[in-house]
mmCIF file as gemmi writes it, N, C-alpha and C atoms, coordinates in Angstrom:
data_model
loop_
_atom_site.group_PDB
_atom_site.id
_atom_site.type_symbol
_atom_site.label_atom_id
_atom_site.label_alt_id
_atom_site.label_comp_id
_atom_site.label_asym_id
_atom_site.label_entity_id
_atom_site.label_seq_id
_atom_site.pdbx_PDB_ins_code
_atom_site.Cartn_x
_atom_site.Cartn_y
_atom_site.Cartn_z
_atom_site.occupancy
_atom_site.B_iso_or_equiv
_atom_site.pdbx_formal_charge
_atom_site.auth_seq_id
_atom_site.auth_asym_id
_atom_site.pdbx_PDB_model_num
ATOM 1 N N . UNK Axp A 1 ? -24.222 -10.179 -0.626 1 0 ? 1 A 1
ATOM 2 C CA . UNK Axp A 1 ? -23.165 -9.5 0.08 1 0 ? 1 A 1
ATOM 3 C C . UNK Axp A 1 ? -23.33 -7.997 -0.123 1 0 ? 1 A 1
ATOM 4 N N . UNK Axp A 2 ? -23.63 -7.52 1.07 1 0 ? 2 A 1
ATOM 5 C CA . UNK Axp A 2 ? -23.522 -5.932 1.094 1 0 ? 2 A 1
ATOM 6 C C . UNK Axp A 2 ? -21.894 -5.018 1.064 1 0 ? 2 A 1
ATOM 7 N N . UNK Axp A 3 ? -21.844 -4.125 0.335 1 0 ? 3 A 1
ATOM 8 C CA . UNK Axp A 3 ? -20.73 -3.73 -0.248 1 0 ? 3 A 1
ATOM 9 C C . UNK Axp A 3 ? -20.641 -2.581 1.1 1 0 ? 3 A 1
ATOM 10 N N . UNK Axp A 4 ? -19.69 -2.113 1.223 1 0 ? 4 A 1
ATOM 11 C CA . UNK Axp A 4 ? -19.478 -0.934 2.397 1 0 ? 4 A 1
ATOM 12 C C . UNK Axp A 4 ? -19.731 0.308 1.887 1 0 ? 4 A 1
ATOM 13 N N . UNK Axp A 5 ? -20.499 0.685 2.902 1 0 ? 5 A 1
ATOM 14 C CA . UNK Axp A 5 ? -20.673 2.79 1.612 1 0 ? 5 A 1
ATOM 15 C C . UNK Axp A 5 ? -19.845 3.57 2.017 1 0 ? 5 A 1
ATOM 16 N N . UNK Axp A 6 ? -19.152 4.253 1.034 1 0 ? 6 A 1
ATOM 17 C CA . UNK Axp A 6 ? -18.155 4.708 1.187 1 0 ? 6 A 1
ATOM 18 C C . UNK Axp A 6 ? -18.693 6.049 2.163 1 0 ? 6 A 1
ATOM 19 N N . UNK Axp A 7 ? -18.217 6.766 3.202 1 0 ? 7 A 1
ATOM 20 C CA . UNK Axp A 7 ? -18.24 7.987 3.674 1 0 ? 7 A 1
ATOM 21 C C . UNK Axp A 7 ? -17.365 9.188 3.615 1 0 ? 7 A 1
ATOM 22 N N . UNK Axp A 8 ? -17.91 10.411 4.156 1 0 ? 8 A 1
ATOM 23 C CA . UNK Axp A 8 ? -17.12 11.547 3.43 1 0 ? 8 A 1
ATOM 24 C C . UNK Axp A 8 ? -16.763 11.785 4.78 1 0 ? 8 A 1
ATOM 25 N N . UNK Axp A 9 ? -15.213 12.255 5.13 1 0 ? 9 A 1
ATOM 26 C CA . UNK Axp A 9 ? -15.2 12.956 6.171 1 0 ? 9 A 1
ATOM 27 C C . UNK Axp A 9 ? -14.446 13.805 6.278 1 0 ? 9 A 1
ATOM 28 N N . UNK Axp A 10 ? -14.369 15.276 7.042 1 0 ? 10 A 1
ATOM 29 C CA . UNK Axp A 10 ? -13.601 16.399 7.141 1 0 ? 10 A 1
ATOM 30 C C . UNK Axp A 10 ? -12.269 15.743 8.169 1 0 ? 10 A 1
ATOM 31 N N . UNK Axp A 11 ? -10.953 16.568 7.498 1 0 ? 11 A 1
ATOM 32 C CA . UNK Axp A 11 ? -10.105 16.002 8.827 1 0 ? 11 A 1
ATOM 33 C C . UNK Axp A 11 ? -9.079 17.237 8.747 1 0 ? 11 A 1
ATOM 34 N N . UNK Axp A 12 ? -8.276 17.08 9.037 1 0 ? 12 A 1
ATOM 35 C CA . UNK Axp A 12 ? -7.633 18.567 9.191 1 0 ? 12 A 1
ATOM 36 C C . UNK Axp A 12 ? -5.603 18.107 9.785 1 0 ? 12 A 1
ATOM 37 N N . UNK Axp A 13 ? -5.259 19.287 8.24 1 0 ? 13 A 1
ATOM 38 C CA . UNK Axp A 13 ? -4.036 18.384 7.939 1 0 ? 13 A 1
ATOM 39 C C . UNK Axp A 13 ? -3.603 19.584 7.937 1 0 ? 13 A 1
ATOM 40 N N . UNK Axp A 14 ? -2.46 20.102 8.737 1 0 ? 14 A 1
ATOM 41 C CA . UNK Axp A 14 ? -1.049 20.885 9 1 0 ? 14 A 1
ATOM 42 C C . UNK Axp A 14 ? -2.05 22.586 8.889 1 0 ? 14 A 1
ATOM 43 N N . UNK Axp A 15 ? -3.361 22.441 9.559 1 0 ? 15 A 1
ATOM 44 C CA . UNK Axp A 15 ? -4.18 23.353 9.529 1 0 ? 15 A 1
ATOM 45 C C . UNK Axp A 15 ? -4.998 23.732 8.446 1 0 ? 15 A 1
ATOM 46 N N . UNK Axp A 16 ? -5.206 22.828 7.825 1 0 ? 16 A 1
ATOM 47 C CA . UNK Axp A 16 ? -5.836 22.909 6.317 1 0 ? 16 A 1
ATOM 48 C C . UNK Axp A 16 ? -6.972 22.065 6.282 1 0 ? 16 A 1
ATOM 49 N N . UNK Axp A 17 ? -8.666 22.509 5.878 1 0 ? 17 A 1
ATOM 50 C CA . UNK Axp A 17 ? -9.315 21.239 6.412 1 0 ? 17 A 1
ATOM 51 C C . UNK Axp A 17 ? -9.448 20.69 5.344 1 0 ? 17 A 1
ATOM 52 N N . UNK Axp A 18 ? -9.63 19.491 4.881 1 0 ? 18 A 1
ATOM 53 C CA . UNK Axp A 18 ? -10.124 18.776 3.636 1 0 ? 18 A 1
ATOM 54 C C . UNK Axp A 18 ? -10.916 17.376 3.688 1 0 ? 18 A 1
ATOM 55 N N . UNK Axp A 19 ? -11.563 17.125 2.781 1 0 ? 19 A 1
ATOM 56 C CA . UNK Axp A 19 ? -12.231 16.222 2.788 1 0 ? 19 A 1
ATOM 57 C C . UNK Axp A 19 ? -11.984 14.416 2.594 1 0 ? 19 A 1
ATOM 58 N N . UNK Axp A 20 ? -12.059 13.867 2.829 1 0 ? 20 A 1
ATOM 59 C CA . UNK Axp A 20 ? -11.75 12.565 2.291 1 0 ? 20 A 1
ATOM 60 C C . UNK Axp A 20 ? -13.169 11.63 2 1 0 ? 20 A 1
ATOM 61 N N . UNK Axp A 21 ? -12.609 10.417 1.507 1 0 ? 21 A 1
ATOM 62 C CA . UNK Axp A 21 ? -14.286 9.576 0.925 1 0 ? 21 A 1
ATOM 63 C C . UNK Axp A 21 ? -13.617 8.403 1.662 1 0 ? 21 A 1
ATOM 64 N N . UNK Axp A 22 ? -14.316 7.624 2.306 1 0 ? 22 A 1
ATOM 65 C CA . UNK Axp A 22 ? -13.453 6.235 2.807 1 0 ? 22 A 1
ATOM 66 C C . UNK Axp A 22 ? -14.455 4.937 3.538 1 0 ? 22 A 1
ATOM 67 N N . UNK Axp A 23 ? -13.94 4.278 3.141 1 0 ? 23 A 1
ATOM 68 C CA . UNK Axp A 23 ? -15.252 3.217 3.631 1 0 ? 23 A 1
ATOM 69 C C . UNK Axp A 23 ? -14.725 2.953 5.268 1 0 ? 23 A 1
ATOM 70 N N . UNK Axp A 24 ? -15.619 2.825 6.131 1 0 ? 24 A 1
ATOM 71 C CA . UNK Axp A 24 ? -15.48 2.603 7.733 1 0 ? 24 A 1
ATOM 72 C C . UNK Axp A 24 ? -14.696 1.517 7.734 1 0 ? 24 A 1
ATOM 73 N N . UNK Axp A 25 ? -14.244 0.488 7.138 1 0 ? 25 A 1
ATOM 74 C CA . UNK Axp A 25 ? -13.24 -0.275 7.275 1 0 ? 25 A 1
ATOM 75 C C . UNK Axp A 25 ? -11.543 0.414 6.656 1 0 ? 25 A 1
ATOM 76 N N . UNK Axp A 26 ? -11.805 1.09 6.298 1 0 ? 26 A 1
ATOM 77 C CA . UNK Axp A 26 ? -10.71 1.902 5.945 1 0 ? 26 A 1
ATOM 78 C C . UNK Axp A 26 ? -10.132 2.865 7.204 1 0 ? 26 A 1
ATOM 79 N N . UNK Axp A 27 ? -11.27 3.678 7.539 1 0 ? 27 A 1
ATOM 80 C CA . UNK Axp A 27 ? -11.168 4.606 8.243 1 0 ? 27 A 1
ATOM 81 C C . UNK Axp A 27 ? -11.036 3.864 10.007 1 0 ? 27 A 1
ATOM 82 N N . UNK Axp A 28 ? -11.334 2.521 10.355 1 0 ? 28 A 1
ATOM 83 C CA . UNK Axp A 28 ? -10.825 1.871 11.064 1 0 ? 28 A 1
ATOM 84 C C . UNK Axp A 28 ? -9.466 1.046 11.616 1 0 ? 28 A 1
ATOM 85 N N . UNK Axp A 29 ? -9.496 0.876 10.464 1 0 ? 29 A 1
ATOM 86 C CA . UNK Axp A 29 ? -7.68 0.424 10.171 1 0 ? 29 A 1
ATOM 87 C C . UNK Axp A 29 ? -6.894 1.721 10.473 1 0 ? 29 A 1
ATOM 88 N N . UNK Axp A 30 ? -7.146 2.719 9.169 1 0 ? 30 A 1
ATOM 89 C CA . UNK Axp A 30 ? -6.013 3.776 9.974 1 0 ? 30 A 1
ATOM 90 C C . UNK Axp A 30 ? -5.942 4.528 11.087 1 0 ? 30 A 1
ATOM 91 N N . UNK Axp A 31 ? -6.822 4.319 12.2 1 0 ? 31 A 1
ATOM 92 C CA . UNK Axp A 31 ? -7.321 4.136 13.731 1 0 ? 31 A 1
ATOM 93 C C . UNK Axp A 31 ? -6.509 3.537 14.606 1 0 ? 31 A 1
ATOM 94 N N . UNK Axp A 32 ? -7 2.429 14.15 1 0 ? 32 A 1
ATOM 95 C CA . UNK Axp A 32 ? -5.796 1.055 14.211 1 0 ? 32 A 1
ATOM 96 C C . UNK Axp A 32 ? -4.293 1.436 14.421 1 0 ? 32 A 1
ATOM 97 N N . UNK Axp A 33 ? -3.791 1.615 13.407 1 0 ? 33 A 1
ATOM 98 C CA . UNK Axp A 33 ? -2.415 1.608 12.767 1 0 ? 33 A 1
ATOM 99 C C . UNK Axp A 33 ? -1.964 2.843 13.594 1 0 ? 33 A 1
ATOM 100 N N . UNK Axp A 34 ? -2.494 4.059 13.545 1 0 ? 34 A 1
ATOM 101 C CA . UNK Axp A 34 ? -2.022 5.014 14.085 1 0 ? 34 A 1
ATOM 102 C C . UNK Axp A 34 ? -2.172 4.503 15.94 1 0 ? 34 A 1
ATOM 103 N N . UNK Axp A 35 ? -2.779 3.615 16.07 1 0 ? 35 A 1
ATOM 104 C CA . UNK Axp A 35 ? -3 3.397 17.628 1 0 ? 35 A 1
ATOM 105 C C . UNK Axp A 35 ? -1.98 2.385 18.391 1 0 ? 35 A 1
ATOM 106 N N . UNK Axp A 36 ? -1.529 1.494 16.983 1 0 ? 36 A 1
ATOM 107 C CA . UNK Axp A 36 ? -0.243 0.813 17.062 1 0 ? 36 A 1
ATOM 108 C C . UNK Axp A 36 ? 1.016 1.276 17.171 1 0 ? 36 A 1
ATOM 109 N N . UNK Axp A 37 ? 0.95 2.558 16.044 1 0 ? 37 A 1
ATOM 110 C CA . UNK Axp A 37 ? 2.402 3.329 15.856 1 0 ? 37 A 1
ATOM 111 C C . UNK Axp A 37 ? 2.756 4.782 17.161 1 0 ? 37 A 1
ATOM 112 N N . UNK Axp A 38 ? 1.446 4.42 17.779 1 0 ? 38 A 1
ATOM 113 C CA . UNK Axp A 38 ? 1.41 5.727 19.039 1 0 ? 38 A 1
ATOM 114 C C . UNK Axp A 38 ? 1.435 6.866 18.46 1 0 ? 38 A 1
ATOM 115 N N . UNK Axp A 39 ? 0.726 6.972 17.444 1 0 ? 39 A 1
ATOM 116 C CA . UNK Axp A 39 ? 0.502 8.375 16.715 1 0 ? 39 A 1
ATOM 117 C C . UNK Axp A 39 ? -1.323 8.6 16.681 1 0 ? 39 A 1
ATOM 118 N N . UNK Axp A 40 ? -1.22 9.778 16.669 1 0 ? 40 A 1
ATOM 119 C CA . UNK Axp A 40 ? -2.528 10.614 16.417 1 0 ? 40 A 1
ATOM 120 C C . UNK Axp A 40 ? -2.613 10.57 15.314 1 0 ? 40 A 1
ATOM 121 N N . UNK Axp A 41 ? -4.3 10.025 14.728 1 0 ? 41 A 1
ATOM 122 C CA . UNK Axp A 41 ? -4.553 9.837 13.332 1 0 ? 41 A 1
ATOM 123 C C . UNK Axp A 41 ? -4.464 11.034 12.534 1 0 ? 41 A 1
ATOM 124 N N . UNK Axp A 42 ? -4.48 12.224 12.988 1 0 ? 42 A 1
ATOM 125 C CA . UNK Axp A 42 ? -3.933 12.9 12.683 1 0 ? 42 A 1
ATOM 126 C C . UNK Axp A 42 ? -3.045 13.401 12.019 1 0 ? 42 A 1
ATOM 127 N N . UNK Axp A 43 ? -1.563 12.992 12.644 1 0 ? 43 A 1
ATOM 128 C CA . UNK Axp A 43 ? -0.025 12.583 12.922 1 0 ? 43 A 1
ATOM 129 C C . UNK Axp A 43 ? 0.019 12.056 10.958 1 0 ? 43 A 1
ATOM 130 N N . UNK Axp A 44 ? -0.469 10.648 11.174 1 0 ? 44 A 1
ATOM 131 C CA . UNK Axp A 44 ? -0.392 9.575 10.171 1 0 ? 44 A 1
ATOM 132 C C . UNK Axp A 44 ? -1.052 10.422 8.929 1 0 ? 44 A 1
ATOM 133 N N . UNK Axp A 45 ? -2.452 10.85 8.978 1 0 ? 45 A 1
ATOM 134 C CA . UNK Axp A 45 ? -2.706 11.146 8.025 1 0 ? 45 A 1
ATOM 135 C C . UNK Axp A 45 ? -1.435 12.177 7.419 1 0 ? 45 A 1
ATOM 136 N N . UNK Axp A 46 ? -0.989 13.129 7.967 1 0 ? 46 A 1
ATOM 137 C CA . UNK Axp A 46 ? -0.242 14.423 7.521 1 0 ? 46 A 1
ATOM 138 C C . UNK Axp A 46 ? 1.034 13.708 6.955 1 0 ? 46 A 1
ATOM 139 N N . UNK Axp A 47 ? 1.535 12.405 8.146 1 0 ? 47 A 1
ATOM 140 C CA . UNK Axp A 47 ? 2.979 11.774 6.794 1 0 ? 47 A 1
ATOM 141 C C . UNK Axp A 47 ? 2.195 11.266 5.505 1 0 ? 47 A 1
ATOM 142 N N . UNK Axp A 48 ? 1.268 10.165 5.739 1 0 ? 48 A 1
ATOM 143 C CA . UNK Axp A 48 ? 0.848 9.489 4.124 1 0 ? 48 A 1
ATOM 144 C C . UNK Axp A 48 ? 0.542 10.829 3.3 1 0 ? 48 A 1
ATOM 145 N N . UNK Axp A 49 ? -0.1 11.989 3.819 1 0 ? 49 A 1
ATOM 146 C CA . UNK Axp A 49 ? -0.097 13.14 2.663 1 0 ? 49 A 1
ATOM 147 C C . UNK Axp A 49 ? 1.02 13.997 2.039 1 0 ? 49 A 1
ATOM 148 N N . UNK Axp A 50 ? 1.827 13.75 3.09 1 0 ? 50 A 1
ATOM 149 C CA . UNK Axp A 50 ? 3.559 14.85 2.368 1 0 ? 50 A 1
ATOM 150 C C . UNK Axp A 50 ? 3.947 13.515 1.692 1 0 ? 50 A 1
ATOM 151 N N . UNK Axp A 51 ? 3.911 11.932 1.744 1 0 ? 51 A 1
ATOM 152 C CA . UNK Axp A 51 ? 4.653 11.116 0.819 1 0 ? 51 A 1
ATOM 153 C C . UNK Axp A 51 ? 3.597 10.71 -0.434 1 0 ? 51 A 1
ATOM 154 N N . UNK Axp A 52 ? 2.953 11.183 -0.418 1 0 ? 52 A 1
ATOM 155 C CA . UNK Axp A 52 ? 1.711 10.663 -1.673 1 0 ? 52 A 1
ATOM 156 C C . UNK Axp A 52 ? 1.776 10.995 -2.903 1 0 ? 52 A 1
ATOM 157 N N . UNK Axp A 53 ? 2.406 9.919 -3.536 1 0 ? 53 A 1
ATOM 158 C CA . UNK Axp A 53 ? 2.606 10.047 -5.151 1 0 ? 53 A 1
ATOM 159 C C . UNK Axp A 53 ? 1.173 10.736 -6.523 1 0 ? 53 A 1
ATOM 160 N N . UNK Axp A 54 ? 0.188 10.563 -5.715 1 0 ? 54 A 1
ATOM 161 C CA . UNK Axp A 54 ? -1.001 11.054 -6.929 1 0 ? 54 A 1
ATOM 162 C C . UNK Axp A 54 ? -1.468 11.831 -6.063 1 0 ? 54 A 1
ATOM 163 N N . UNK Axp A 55 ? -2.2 12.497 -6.833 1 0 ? 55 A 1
ATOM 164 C CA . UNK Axp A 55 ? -3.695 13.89 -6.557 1 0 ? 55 A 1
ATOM 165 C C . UNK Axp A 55 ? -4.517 13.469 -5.514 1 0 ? 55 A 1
ATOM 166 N N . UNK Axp A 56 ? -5.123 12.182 -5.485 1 0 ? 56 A 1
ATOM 167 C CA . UNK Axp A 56 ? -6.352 11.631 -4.559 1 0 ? 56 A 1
ATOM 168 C C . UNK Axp A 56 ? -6 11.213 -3.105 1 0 ? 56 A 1
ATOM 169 N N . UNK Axp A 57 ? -6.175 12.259 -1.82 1 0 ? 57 A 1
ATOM 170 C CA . UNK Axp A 57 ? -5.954 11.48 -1.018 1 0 ? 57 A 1
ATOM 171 C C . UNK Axp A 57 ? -6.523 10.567 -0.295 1 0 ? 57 A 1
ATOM 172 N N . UNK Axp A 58 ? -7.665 10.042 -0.689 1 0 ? 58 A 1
ATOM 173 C CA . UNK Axp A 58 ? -8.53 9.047 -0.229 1 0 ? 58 A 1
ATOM 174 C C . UNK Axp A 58 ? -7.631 7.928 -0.805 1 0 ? 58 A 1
ATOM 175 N N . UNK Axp A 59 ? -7.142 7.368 -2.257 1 0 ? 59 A 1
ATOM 176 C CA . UNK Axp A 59 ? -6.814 6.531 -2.578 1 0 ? 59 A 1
ATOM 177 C C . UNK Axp A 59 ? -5.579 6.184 -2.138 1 0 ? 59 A 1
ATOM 178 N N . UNK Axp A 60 ? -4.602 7.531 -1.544 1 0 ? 60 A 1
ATOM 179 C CA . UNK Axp A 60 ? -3.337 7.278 -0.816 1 0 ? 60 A 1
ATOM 180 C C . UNK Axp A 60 ? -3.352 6.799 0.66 1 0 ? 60 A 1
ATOM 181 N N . UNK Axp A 61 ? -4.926 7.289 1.437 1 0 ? 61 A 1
ATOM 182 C CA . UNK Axp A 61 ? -4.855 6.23 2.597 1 0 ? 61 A 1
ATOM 183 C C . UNK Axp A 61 ? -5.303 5.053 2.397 1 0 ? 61 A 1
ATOM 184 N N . UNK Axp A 62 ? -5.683 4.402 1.491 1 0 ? 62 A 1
ATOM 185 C CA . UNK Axp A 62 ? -6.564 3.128 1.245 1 0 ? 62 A 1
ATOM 186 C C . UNK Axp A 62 ? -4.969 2.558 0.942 1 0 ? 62 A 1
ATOM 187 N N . UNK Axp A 63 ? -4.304 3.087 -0.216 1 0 ? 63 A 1
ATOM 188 C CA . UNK Axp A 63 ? -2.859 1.986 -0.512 1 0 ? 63 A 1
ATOM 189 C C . UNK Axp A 63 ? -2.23 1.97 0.758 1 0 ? 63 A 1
ATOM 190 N N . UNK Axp A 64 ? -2.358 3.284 1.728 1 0 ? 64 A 1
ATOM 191 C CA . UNK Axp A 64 ? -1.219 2.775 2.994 1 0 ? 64 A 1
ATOM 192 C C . UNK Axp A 64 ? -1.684 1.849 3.638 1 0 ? 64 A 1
ATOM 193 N N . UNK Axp A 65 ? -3.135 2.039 3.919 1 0 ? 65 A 1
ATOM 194 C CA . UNK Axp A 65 ? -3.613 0.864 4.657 1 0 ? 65 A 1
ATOM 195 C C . UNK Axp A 65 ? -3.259 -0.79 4.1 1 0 ? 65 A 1
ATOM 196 N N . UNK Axp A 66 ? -3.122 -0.923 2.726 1 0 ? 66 A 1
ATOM 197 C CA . UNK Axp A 66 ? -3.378 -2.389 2.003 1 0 ? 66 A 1
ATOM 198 C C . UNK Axp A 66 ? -1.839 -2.673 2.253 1 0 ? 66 A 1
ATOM 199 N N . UNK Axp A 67 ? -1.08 -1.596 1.64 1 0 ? 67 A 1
ATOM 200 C CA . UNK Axp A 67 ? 0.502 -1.614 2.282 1 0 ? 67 A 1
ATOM 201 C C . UNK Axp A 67 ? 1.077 -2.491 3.758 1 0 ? 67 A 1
ATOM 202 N N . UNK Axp A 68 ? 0.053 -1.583 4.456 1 0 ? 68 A 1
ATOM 203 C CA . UNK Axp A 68 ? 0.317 -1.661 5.928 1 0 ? 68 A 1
ATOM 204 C C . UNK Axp A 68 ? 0.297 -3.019 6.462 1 0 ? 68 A 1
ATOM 205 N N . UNK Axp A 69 ? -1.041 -3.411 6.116 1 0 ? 69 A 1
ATOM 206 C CA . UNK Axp A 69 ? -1.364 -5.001 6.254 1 0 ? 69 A 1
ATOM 207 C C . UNK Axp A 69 ? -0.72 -6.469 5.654 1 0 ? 69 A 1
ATOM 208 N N . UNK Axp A 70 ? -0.432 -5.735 3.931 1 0 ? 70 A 1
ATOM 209 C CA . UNK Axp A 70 ? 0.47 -7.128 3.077 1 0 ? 70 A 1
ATOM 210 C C . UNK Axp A 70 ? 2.156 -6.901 3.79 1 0 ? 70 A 1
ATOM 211 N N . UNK Axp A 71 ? 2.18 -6.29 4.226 1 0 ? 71 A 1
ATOM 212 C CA . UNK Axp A 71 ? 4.048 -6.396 4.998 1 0 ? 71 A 1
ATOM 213 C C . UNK Axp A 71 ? 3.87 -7.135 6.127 1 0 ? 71 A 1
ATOM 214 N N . UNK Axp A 72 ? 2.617 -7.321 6.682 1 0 ? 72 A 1
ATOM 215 C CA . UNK Axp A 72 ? 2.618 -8.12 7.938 1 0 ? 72 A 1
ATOM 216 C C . UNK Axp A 72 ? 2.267 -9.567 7.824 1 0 ? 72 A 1
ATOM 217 N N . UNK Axp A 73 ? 1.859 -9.759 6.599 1 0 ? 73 A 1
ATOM 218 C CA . UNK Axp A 73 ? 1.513 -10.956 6.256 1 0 ? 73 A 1
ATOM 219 C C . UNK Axp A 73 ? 2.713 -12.234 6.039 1 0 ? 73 A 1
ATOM 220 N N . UNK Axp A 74 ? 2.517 -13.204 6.31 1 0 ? 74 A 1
ATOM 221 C CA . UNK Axp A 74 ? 3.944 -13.992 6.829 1 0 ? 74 A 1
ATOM 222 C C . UNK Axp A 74 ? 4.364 -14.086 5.448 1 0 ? 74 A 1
ATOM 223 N N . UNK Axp A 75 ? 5.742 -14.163 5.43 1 0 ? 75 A 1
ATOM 224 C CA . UNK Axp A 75 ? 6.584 -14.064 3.814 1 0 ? 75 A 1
ATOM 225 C C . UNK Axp A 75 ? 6.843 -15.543 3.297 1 0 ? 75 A 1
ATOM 226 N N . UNK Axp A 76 ? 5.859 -16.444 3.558 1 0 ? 76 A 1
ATOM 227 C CA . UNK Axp A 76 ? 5.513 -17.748 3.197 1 0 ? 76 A 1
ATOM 228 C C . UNK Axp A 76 ? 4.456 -18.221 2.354 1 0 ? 76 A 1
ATOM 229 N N . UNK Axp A 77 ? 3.162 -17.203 2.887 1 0 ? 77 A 1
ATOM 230 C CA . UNK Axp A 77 ? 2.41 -16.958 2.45 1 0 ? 77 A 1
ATOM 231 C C . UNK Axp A 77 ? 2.538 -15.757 0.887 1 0 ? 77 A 1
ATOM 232 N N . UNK Axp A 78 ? 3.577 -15.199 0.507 1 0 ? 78 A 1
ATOM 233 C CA . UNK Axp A 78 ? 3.72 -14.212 -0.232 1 0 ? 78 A 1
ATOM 234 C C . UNK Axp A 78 ? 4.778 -14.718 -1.243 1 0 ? 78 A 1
ATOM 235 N N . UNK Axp A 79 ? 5.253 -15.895 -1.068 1 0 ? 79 A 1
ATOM 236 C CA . UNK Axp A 79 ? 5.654 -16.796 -1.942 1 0 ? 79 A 1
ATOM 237 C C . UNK Axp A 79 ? 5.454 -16.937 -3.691 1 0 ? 79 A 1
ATOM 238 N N . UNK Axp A 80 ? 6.047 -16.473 -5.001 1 0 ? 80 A 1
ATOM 239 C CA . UNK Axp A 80 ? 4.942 -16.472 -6.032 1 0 ? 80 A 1
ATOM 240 C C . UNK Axp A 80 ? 4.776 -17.962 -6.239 1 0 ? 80 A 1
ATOM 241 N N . UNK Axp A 81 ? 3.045 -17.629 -6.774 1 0 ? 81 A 1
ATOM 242 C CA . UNK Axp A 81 ? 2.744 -19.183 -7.177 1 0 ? 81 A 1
ATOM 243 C C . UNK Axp A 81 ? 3.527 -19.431 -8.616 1 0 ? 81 A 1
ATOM 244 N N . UNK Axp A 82 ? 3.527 -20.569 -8.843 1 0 ? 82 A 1
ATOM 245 C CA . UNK Axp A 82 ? 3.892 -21.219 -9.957 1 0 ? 82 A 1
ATOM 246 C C . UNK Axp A 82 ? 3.198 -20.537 -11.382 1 0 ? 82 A 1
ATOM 247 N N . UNK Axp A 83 ? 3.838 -19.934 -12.349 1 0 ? 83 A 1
ATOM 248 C CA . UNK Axp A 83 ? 2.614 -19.826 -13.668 1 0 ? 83 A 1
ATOM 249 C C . UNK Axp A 83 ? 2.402 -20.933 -14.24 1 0 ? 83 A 1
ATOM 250 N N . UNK Axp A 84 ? 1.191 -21.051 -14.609 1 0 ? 84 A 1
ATOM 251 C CA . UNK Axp A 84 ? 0.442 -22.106 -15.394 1 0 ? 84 A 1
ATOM 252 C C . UNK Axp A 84 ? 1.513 -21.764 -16.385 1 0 ? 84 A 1
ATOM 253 N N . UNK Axp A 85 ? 1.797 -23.335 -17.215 1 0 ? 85 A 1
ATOM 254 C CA . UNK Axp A 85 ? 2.35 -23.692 -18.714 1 0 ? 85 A 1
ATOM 255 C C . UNK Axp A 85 ? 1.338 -23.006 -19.754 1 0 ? 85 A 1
ATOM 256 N N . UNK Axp A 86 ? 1.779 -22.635 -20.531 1 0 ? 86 A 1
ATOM 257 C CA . UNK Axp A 86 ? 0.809 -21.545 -21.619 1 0 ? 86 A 1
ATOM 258 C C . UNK Axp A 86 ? 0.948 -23.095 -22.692 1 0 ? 86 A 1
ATOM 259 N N . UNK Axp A 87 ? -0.654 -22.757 -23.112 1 0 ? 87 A 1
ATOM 260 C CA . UNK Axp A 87 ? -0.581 -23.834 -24.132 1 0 ? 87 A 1
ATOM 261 C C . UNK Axp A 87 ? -0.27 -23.307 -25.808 1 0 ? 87 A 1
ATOM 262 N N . UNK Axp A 88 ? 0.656 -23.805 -26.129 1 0 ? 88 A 1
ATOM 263 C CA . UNK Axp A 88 ? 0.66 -23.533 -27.713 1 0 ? 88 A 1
ATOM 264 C C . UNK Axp A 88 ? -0.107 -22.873 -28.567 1 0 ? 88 A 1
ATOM 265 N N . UNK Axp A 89 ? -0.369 -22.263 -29.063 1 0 ? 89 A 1
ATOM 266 C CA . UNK Axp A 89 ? -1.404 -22.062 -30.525 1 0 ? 89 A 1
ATOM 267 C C . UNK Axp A 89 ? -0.91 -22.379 -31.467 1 0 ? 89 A 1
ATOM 268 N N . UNK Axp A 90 ? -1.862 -23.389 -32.289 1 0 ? 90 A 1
ATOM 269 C CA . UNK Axp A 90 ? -2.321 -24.124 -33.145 1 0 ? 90 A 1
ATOM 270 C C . UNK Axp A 90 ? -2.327 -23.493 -34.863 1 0 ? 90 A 1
């Protein structure tokens, strides 16, 4: 299994250019998402960056994206499993 390489790309946020690192499945989704929400990726990037709790903004579009996707996932499926019975020590 080939792993995805991550890429670097310039993007440009409230006139400021900066860089990001993001694997093409990343950088597809928030394509996606912004193409769903009728926003310019643009748009999206500049909210996930004014709400972004840490320093890295590569890692703040990767959580919106994982975000984005587990809320859509049916709430049946998101159910917790059962914990295993812990066995005693002896």
């Amino acid at each position: 299994m080939r792993s995805s390489p991550i890429k670097r790309r310039t993007i440009n946020i409230a006139s400021h250019k900066t860089s990001i690192s993001l694997e093409d499945e990343f950088w597809n989704s928030l394509k996606q998402i912004a193409h769903e929400r009728g926003e310019s990726l643009r748009h999206l990037t500049a909210i996930i960056n004014a709400r972004r709790k840490f320093a890295n903004l590569s890692s703040a579009l990767r959580l919106f994206v994982l975000e984005y996707y587990t809320e859509r996932v049916d709430p049946l499926e998101q159910q917790e499993m059962p914990v295993a019975k812990r066995r005693k020590r002896r």
